[in-house]
Structure formats: C-alpha cells, structure tokens
C-alpha positions as CSV (number, residue, x, y, z in Angstrom):
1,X,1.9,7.5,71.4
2,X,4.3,6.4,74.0
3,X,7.1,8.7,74.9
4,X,10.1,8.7,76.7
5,X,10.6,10.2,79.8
6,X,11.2,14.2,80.5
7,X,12.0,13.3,84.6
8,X,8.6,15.3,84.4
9,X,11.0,18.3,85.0
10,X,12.3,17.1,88.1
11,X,12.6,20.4,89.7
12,X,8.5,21.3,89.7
13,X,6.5,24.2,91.3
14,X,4.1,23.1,94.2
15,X,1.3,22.8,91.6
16,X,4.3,19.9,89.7
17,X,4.3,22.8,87.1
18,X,7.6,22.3,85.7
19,X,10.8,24.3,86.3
20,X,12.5,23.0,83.3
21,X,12.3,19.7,81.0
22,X,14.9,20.3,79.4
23,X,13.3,19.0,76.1
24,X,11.9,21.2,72.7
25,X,8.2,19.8,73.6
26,X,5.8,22.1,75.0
27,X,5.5,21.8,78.5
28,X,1.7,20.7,78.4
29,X,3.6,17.4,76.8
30,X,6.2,16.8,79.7
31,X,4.8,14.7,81.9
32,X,1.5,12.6,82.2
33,X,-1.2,12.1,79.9
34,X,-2.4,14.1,77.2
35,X,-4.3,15.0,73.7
36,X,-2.9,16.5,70.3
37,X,-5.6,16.5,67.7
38,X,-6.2,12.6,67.4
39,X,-3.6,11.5,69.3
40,X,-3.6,10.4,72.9
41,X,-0.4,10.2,74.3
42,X,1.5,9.5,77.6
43,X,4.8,11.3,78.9
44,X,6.7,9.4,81.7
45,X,8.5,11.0,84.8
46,X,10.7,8.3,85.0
47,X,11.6,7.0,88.4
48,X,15.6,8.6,87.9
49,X,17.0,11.9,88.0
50,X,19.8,13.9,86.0
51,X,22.2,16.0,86.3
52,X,21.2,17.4,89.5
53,X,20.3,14.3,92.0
54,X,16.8,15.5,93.8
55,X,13.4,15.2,93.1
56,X,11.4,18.8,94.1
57,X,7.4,18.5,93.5
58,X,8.0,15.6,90.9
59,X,7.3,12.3,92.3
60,X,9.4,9.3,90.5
61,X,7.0,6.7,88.4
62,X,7.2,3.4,86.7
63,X,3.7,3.4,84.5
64,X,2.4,0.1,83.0
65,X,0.5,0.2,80.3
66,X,-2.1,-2.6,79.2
67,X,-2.9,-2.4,75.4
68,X,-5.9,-4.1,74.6
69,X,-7.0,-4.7,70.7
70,X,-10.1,-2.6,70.1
C-alpha cells in the first residue's frame, strides 16, 4: 500500500518521533516504511508543510517508487 503523506508530523522529537500527525493512524504508520500483517506499506513526509510553516526533526521527501512485476 501507498499512502498519502502525514508531513511525517512535521513537528518531530530529536529521535523524528512525532509531535502530532494530525491523522487517526497509529503513529507507527506516519511516516516511512512499514508492516501490518501481510501488507507492506510506505507513508510519505511529503516535501510541504501545513498549517504552521517549519519543519522541526522531520526532513522534507519526494520518494520514488520502482514497481517491478514479481
């Protein structure tokens, strides 16, 4: 699954723990890659930011993915 993009928080602890993500996912799902039973799965940061206009811990991204037929 390819998701969206959570800003990764934004606003992260030093250890890019996030603050807030202002979204109903766990936080283990906010930002980078990651497993739910079978799925593997990829949160974005994004390379933006909202509401408030700094970045803190969370460095901006623009991932490319390369799907390749198994």
């Amino acid at each position: 699954m390819l998701c969206g993009h959570t800003h990764g928080g934004q606003i992260c602890l030093p250890n890019g723990r996030p603050i807030l993500t202002d979204s109903d996912t766990p936080r283990r799902l906010a930002r980078g890659s990651w497993r739910y039973h079978q799925m593997i799965g990829y949160t974005s940061v994004g390379s933006g930011t909202s509401i408030i206009d700094a970045r803190l811990n969370c460095l901006p991204e623009v991932t490319l993915h390369r799907l390749v037929r198994a």
